[in-house]
N, C-alpha and C positions, 0 to 999 in steps of 0.2 A: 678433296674427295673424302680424306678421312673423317671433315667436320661436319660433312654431309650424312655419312654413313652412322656417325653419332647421333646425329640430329634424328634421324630415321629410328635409332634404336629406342633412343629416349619416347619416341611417340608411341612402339609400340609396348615399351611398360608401360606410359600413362594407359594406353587403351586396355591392356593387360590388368592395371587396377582398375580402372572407370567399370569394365566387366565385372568384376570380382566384387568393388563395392559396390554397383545397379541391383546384381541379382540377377544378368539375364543368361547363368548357367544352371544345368541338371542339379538334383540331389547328388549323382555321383559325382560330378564333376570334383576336381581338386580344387579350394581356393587357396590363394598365397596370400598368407597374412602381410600385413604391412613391412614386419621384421624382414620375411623370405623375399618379399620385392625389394629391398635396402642389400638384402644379401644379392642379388643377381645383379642392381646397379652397381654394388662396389664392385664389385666384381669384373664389369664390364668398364667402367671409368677408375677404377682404382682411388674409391677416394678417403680412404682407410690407408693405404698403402703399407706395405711391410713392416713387423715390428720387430724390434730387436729380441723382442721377449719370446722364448720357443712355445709356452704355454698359449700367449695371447695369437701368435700363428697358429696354432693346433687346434683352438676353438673355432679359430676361423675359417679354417680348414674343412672341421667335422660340419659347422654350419651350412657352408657350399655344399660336402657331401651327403647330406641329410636331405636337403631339398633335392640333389640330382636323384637321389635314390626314390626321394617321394615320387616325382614324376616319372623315371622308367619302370617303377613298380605296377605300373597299369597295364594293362594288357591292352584295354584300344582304351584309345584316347581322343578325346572331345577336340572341336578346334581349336579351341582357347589353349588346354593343355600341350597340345602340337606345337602349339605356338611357343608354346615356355622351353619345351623339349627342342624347337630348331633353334630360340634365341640359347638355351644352352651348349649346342653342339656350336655359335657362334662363338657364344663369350670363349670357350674352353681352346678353341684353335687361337684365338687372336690371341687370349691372354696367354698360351702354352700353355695349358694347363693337360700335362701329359699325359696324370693317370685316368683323368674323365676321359679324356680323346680318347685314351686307350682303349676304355669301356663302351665309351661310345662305337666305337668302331667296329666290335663284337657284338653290338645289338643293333646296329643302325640299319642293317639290311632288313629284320626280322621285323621291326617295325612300319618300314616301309613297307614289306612285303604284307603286312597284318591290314595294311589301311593305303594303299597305294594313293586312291582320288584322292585323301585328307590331306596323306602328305603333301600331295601337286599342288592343289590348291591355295595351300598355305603357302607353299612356296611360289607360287604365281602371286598370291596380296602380298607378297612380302619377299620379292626376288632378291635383294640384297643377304638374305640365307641361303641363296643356290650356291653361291662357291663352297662356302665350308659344309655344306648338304653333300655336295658332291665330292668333296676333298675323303670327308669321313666314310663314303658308300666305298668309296676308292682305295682307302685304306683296310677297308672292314677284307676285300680281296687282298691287299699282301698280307696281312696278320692271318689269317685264316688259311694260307698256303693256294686261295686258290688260283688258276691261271687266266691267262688272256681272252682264253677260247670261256671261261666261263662269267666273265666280264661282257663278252661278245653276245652270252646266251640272256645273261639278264637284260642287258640294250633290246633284245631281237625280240624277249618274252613281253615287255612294258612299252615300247616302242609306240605301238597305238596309244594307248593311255598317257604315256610323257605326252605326244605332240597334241591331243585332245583338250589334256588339262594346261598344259606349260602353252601352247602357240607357238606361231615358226619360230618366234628370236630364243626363248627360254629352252625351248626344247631342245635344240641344238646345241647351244651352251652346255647344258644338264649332261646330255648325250657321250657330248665332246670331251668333257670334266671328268667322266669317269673312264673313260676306254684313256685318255694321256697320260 
């Protein structure tokens, strides 16, 4: 399963570049240079892996951070860029990467709430982001103090919209994922 899940992510950076270098996004749109795609694959395969050196971790560091910021700095965002914003709310749970989760976790509702269909969608071409989609929407409720009953009101507010865009099997998942 996990060679699987790999397999699957690898294709959507290929298609993630294949976009970026066609051309077939907006003037506004962001593009990732070839460096910031090298930075989201190590990142998700590790293949840089830890260095001893505090410096050469602290580049690498600000490098991840630099691009996460590039992309939340948007206010709505294209599908392509959704797409880089859910493979990073990915890589960041898998890899633990604490303090993005963190932040993500603080903005994950608002964005969703800013672009509900874009987000569905994307997460319907690309289901294998609905756990950690949903783990982070779930988190964004205990970090922010709020309760059950307002978990229960978000479900009840999108509820048309999740089952419209996600279908019976996603949407239920989706559903389920964030009220457990």
């Amino acid at each position: 399963m996990k060679v699987y899940r790999i397999f699957c992510l690898v294709l959507v950076i290929f298609y993630l570049l294949l976009f970026n270098e066609v051309g077939f996004s907006s003037e506004n749109e962001i593009k990732l240079s070839p460096n910031e795609t090298y930075i989201l694959i190590d990142r998700l395969l590790s293949l840089s892996g830890d260095s001893n050196n505090i410096k050469d971790n602290l580049a690498k560091y600000n490098k991840w951070a630099n691009l996460y910021i590039k992309i939340r700095s948007k206010n709505l965002l294209s599908k392509n860029e959704m797409k880089v914003y859910l493979l990073i709310v990915f890589i960041s749970e898998n890899r633990m990467l604490t303090q993005t989760q963190e932040d993500i976790s603080f903005e994950i509702l608002s964005k969703f709430e800013k672009q509900p269909t874009l987000f569905l969608d994307v997460l319907k071409e690309l289901p294998f982001f609905i756990s950690t989609s949903c783990n982070a929407l779930k988190e964004h409720f205990i970090i922010t103090g709020k309760n059950e009953n307002q978990k229960k009101q978000f479900i009840n507010k999108y509820r048309m919209v999740i089952m419209q865009h996600l279908g019976d099997t996603y949407s239920i998942k989706f559903m389920t994922s964030i009220l457990n």
